[in-house]
N, C-alpha and C positions, 0 to 999 in steps of 0.2 A: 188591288183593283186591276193592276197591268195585267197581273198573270189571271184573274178569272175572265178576262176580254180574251185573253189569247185561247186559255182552254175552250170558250162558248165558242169563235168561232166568229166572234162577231165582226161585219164589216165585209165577210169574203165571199163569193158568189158561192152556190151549195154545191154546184160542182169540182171546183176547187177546193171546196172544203173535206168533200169526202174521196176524192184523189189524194187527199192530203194525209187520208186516214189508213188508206190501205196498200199496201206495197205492190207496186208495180211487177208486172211478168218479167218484164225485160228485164228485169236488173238481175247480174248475174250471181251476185251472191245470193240475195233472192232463190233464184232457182236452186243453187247449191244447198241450198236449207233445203227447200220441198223436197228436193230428189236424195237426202242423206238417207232416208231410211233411219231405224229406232237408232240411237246412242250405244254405241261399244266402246270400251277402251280402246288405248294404242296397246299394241304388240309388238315386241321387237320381232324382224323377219326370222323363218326357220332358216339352219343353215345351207337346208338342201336347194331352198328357193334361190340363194346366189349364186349358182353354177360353181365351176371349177377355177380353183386358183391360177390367177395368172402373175409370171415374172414382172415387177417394175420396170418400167423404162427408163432405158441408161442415157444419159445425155453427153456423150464424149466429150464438147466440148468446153464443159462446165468442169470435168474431171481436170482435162489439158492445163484451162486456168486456173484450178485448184492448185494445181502441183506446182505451175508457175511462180503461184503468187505465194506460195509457202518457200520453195527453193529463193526467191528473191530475196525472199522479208531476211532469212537465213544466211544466206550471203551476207545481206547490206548490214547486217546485224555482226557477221564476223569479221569484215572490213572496217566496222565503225570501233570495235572493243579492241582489234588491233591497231588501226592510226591512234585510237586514244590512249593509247598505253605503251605504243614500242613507238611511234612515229612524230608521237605529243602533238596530234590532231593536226596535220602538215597536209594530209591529204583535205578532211575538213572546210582548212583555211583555202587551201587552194582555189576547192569549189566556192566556195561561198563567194570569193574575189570573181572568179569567172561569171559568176549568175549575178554580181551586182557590176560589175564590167559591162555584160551583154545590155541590162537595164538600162543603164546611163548611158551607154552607143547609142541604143536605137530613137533612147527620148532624146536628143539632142538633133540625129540624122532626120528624125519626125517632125521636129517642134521648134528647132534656130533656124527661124525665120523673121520679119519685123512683126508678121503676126502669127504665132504657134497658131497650128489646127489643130491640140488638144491642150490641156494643163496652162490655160491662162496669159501671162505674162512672159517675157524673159527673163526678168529677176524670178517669179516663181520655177521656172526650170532649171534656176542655175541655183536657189535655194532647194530644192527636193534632190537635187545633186549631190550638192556638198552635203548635207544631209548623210545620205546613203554613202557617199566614201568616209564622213566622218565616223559614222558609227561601225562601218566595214573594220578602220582603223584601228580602232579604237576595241575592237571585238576580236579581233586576231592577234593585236598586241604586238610583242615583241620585235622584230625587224620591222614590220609594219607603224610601227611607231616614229619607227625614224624615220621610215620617209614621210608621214606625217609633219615630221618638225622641219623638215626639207621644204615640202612644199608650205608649211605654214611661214619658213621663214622668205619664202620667195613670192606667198600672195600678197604684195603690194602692188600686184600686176594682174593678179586674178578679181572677178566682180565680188563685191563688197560683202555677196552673200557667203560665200568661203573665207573670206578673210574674219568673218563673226566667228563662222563652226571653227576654224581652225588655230584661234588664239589660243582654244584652251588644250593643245596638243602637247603644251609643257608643264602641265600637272605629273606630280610622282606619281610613278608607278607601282603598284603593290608590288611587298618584297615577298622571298619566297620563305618557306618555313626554315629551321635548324636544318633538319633533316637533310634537305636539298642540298643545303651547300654543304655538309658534310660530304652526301656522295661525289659532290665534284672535285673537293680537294681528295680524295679519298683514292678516283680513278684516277685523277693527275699526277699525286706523287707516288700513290700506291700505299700511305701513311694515312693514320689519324690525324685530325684537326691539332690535337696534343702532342705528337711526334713531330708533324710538319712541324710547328710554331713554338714548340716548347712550352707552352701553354698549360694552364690547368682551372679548372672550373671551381675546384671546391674547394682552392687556398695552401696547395701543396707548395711546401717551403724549395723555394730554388728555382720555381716555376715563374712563368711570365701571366699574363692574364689577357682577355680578350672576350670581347662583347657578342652576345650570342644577337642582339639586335639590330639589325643594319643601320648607318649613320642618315646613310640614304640611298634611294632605289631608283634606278632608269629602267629606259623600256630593255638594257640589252645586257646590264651587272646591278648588282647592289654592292656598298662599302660597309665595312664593317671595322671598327677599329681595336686595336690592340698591342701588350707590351712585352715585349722579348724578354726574355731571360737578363740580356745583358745592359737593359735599360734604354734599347730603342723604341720609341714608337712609330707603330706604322697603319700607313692605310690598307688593308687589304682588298681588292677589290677582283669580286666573286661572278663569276659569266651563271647565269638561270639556265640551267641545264636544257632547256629544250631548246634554246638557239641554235646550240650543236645540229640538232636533228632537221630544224626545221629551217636553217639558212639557205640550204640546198635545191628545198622546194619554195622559198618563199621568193628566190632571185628566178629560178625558174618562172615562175608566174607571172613574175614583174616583165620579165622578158618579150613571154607570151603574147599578155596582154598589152605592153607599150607595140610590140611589131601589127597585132589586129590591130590598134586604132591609128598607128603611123599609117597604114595600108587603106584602111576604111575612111579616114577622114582627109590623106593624101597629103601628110607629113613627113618631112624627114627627121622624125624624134630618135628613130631606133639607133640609129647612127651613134646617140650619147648613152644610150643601156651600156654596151660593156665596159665604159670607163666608168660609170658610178657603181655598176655592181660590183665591180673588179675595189672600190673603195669603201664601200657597203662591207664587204666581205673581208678586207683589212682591216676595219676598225674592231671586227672581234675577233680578232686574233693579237691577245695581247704581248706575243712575242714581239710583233713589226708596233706597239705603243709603245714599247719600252724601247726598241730601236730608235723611235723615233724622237722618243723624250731625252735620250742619252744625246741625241745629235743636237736638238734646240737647246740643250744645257752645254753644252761644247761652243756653238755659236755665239750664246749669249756670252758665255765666258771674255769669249776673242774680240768682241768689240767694244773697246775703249767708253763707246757714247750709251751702252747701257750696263755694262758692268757695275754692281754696287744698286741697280736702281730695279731690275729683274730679276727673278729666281726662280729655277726649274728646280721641282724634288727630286734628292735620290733616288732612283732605281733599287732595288735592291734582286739580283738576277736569279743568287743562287734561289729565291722564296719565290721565283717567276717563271710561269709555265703558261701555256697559249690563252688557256680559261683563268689562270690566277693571277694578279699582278698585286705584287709588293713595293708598296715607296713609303717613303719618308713622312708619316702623318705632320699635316700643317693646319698652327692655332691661325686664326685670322679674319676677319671679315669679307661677306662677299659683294662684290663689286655695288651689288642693288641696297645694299645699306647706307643710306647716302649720309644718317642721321648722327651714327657710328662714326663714319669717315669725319665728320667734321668737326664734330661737340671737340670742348676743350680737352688736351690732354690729363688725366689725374693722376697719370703712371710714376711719377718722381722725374725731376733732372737726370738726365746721361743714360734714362734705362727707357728699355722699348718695349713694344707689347710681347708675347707669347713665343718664344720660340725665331725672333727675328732678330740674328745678329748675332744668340747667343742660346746655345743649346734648353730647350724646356725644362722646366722646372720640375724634378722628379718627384713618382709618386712614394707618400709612404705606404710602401707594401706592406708594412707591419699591420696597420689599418685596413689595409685591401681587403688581405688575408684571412684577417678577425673577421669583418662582414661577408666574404665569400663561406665561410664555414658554416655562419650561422643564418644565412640567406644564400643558400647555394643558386645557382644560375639566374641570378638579378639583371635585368636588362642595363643598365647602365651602371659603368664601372668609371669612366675618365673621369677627372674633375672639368670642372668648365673655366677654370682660369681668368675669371672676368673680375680680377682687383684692380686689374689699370683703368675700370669704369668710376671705381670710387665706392665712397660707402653705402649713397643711396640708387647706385647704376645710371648717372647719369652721365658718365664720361664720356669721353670718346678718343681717336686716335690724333685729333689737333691737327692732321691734313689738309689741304685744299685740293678742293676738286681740279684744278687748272696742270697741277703739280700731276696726281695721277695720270689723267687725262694724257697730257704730254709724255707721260711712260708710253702708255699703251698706244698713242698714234707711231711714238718713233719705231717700238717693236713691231708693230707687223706693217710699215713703209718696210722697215729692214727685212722681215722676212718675204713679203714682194719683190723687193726692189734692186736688194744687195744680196743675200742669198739664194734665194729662189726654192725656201723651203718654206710651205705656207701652213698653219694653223688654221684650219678651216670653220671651229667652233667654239670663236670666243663670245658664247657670250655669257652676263653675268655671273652665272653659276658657274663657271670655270675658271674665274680668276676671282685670286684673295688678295687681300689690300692687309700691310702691316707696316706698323712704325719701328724704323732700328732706333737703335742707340743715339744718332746724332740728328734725332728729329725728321730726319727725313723720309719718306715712303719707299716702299718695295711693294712690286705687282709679284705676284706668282702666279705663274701660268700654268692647270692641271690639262689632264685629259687631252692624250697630245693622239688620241685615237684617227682621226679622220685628217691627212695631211695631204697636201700636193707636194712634186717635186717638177721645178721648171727646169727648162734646159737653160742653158747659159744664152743661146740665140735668142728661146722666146721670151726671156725676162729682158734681154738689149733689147728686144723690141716691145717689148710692155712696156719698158720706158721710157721710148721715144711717141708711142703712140699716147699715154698718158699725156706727156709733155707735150703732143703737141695737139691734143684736147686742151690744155689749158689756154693755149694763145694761140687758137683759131688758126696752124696751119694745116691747112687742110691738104698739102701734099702728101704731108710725110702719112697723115692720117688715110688718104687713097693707098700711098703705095704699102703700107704695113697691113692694109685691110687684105689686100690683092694677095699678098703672100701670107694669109690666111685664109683663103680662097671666096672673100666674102666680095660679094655685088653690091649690094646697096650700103657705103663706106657709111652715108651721114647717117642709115637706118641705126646701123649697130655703133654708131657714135652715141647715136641718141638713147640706145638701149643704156650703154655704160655707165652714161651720165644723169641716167632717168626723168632726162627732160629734152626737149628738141636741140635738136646741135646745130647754133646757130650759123656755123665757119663752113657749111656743105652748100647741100642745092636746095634747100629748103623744103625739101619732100614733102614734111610733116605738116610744116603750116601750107602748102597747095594745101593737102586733105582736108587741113580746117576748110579752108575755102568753099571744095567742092562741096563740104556739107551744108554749106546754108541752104535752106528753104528748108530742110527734111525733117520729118517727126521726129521727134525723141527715138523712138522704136526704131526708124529705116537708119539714125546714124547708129545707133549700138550696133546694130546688122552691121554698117559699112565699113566703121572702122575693127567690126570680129574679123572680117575678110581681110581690110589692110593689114591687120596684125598678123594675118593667118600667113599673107605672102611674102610680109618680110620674116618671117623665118623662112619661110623658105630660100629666100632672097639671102641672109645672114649665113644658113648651112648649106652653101649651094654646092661647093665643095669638099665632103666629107672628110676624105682624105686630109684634104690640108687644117681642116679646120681646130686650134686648141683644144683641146676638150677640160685643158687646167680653167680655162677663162670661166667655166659654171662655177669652180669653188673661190677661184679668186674674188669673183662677183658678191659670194656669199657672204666672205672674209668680211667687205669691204663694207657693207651694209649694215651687217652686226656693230663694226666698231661705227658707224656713224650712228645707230640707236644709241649705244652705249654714250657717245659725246651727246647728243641730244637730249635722252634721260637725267643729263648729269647738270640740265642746263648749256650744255655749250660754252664750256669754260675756255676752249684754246681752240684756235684756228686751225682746223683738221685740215682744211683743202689746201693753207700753204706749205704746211710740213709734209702733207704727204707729195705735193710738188716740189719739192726741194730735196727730198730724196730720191723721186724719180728724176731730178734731172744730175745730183750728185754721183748717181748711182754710173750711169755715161760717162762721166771719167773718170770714177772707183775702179772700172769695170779692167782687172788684168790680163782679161785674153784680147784687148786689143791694142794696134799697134800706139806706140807712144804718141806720134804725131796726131791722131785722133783723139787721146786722149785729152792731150794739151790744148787743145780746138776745142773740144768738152768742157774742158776746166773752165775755158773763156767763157762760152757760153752760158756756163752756171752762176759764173758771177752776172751776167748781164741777169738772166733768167732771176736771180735771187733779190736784184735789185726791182723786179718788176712786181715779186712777192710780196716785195716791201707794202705795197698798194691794198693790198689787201686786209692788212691791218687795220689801216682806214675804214674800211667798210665792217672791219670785226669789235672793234672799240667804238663803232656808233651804237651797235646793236644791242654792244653790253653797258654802255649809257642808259639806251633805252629800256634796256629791259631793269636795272638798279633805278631807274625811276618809276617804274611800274606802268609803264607805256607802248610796253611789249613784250615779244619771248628774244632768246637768242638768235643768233645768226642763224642756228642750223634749224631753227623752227620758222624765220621767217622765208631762208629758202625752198622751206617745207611747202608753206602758206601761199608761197608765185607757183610751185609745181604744182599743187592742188587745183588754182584755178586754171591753170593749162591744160592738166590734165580732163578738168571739168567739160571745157572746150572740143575734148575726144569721147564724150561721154562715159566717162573711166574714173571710178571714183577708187581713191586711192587713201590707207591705210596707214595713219601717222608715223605707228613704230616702226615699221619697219620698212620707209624709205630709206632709197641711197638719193640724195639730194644733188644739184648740180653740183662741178669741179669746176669752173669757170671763175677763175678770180677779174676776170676785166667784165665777166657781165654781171659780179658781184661790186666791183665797182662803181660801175655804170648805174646800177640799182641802188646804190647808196645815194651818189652823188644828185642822185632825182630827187631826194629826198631831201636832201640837201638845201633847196629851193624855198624851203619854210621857214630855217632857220637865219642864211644869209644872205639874202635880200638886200642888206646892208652892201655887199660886196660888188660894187659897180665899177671898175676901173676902165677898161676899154674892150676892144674889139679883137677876137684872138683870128678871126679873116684875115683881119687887117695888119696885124702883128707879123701874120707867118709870111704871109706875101712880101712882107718888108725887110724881110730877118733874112741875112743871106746865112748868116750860119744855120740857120733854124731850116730852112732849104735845104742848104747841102747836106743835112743828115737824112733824108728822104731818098733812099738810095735800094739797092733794089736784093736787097739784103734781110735774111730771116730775123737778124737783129736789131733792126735798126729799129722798131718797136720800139726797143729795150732801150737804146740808146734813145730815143723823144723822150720818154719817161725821167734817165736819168738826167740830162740835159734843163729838161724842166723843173725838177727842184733845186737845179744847181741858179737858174736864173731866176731871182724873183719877181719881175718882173714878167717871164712868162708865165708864170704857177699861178699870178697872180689874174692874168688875162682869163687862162684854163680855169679858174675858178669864176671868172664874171662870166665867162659864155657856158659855163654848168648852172650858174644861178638865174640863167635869162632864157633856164629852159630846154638847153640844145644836150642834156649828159650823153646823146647817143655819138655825139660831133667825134670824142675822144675814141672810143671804141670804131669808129669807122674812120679815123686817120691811121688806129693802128693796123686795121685789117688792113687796108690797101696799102702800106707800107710794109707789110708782112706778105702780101700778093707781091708786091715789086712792080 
């Protein structure tokens, strides 16, 4: 019906209807019809109809860029197939660090403000950061690695978003193939893996044996173990051939890039480049590890207070070359075992675990031999010697953590403090834990790669600066600062101690101060600036300034994880105060009569140690009732929220916790307040004011501290006062009689 309405027409005036019907003049296809004339095919044109050939048109500058861009790709192409094969991608790495360098300059120079003008937040800038150096890291490998675990062991100070990317900086590193480490021992000695070592793979009589599969892999060797001929076994530990090639350029770049952002961002950093890379670059060279592990086993020897209780492996020199190092293969557990360490012993009366006290149990080669023959190159050849577990593996070495613990504080106080040869990376993985013979422990100490040596000067004054962090004098603390050319003494007091020093000008809490009122944001801004200028304030004179104090710091931090991890068995902060103040009159380059003033001293100072036990047996109370952690976790848990305070969230492992045993006391005895309540006797105002002896010992003397303390347990009736005016509230009364008796 629709479509016979539309054909009629109907509805439409008759003019528009027949306009409707016939095509219009104007229209130009229209006319193009009428005016076509009859239908012809198409015809291609004759040739003669397109005139005469003409040349193309040259475009010069399309040629230019051709050649360019051919000659480049060429180049960049024989640059890239030569770093990757003679140079082990050195050049690569380089670049890649400088373009993620220049990235993270500019976002930080752009965007650390309270409020970025691009990419969001401040933790999201300092998260896409860490970000980009972790994966830099972690993509270049090798030497890059370790500074990796440098800074992952130093971010308890960097923001919280680096301290996530960079836990996992201590994951093994893939090992390299056979192949590899053959050419290295190969160019080293000039010999076969089988000539070097005597060794043999497929069970030849006379021969030693040795594992083609590494024990374990770091960013900068792998270990591989294996048995000599004449029934030693040893660790062999093998450098990854491109470190050779690429330490050259990777300390270069470090260089590079530390001097552009020292310059750009108006730091004195560069100042510490040549002394870490100068240490960077000793640790692969295992000539100066084997020098340096023959001297820590010489020392250990010599001191009466660890002999018997530490153990350094033999060296072994003639199988030792700068890429190769040979020692003494050791059975044992590692320190993070903690489960190990303590289960009961199952090993028999009078006998110790693997290899401790009494040479390893040999293998039968006769058995070797048979399965190498008929399983040629099998990855694992050692036995694993684990009968002192028992029969269903439940043993253990029957130690206590308190016992360990206490090795490993006195060893490196002693290498601090009395030597002044420092062990820079202890941590777990570098020490084993074994039982001798007469029940007792032995620590051994491996990987003696990354060392410091102090002078004899700056270790007397490491331990007098130590000591006198501990008991708030704050002279000796200015004048040792001063001749380290540092300005702000309490700044770099407070760095050491990694909580504000409270014995200074109280710098750190003003800052608290000024920040009130400000956002969240303007204090992270205020206190990145105050941090930014007390380093500057810390390195202000380059010259004079330690540059041992970066690894010493390191040292120091590791072993307090390690106490921490273990529970907090033994009182770190008085042992290691007692060997820095022992160490003052150990000390034989100075004159007797100073010694003997030292000696006194130590005895006062060790009596003042005493105190601190106090506050270390509340916490291991507390914590065997299950009412808290250790001491070194709740000094953790005051640094946290002080730190909080600075807007600075900080990173449980791998704090160094205060050194302060009188504000560790002071801290207990607040505590104190819940328990004895009961303890009312009198008024200790009242007491002192009346007490002429108690007066006369108020004198204006750095000891005399020392001497209140002793004095005070000797009369019970003061101890007793000192304990009622602790319990009624006042713990800070004792800590501020000592200070200003220690002012004079």
């Amino acid at each position: 019906m629709l479509g016979t309405l539309c054909r009629s027409g109907l509805g439409l005036p008759r003019q528009a209807l027949l306009r409707s019907r016939v095509p219009s003049r104007h229209d130009v296809f229209v006319r193009r019809i009428q005016n076509s004339g009859p239908f012809q095919p198409l015809r291609p044109p004759s040739p003669a109809s397109l005139g005469a050939p003409r040349a193309a048109k040259q475009y010069k500058g399309s040629r230019k860029w051709g050649r360019r861009l051919l000659i480049t790709a060429a180049v960049g192409g024989t640059i890239y197939v030569v770093d990757r094969n003679v140079y082990a991608s050195s050049i690569g790495r380089s670049l890649r660090t400088f373009g993620t360098a220049l990235v993270a300059a500019l976002d930080y120079k752009i965007n650390f403000r309270p409020e970025p003008w691009v990419g969001g937040t401040v933790p999201d800038l300092h998260m896409r950061n860490a970000e980009r150096l972790f994966h830099l890291l972690r993509q270049n490998g090798g030497l890059y690695l370790k500074i990796g675990q440098a800074i992952a062991m130093q971010s308890a100070v960097l923001p919280p978003e680096f301290q996530k990317m960079f836990g996992r900086m201590f994951d093994d590193a893939p090992q390299d193939d056979w192949k590899a480490v053959e050419a290295v021992i190969r160019q080293d000695f000039g010999k076969s893996v089988e000539e070097v070592f005597g060794v043999s793979f497929t069970g030849k009589e006379g021969y030693g044996v040795m594992e083609r599969k590494a024990r374990a892999s770091a960013s900068v060797a792998q270990v591989h173990w294996a048995r000599l001929p004449d029934g030693r076994e040893v660790a062999i530990k093998i450098q990854k051939p491109e470190i050779a090639l690429q330490i050259s350029w990777d300390l270069w770049t470090f260089k590079t890039v530390t001097w552009i952002f020292s310059r750009w961002f108006d730091l004195p950093l560069y100042t510490l480049v040549p002394f870490i890379s100068e240490r960077l670059e000793l640790e692969t060279d295992f000539l100066c590890e084997a020098k340096n592990s023959e001297t820590m086993r010489e020392l250990v020897n010599s001191e009466s207070r660890l002999k018997g209780r530490v153990y350094i492996p033999t060296v072994y020199s003639d199988l030792t070359t700068k890429r190769v190092l040979t020692t003494e293969w050791i059975e044992g557990i590692r320190l993070w075992d903690k489960k190990a360490m303590t289960s009961r012993w199952l090993g028999g009366y009078g006998k110790g675990s693997p290899g401790a006290g009494t040479p390893l149990p040999p293998l039968d080669m006769d058995v070797v031999r048979h399965e190498l023959r008929t399983k040629p190159y099998q990855e694992k050849i050692k036995p694993e010697r684990q009968e002192w577990k028992g029969v269903r593996g439940r043993g253990g070495l029957g130690l206590t953590t308190k016992e360990v613990m206490t090795t490993m504080v006195d060893l490196f106080s002693a290498q601090i403090f009395k030597w002044g040869v420092v062990h820079c990376d202890p941590h777990p993985g570098n020490i084993f834990i074994r039982r001798l013979p007469n029940g007792r422990s032995e620590l051994v100490l491996i990987d003696h790669g990354l060392y410091v040596y102090m002078s004899p000067k700056f270790r007397h004054q490491y331990g007098r600066f130590w000591k006198a962090l501990m008991t708030f004098d704050n002279q000796t603390v200015v004048d040792v600062t001063e001749q380290w050319g540092i300005k702000a003494a309490d700044m770099f007091a407070s760095a050491t101690l990694m909580k504000p020093y409270e014995g200074g000008e109280s710098t750190m809490q003003n800052d608290i101060k000024a920040m009130e009122g400000l956002s969240p944001a303007e204090r992270h801004y205020y206190m990145q600036q105050k941090m930014k200028q007390g380093i500057r304030d810390i390195l202000a004179d380059e010259d004079k300034w330690p540059k041992e104090l970066i690894f010493i710091g390191r040292n120091m931090r590791i072993v307090q994880g390690n106490n921490q991890y273990l529970g907090s068995p033994v009182n770190r902060i008085k042992m290691m105060g007692e060997w820095a103040s022992r160490s003052l009159y150990e000390d034989p380059n100075l004159p007797w009569m100073q010694r003997l003033n030292n000696a006194w001293r130590h005895i006062i100072f060790k009596s003042v140690m005493t105190l601190t036990d106090v506050a270390f047996y509340f916490f291991k109370l507390r914590q065997f009732l299950g009412l808290g952690g250790g001491m070194e976790d709740e000094m953790e848990r005051r640094m946290k929220n002080m730190a909080h305070e600075y807007g600075i969230e900080l990173q449980h492992e791998l704090l160094q916790t205060t050194n302060n045993p009188i504000t560790q006391f002071d801290e207990l005895l607040s505590n104190w307040n819940h328990l004895h309540r009961h303890l009312v006797f009198g008024n200790l105002l009242n007491l002192t004011s009346s007490n002429p002896a108690f007066q006369k010992l108020i004198v204006s003397d750095q000891t005399s501290a020392s001497v209140v303390i002793i004095v005070a347990t000797q009369y019970r009736s003061l101890f007793i006062a000192i304990t009622d005016r602790l319990s009624n509230g006042s713990p800070i009364f004792l800590t501020t009689l000592i200070q200003q008796s220690i002012a004079g």
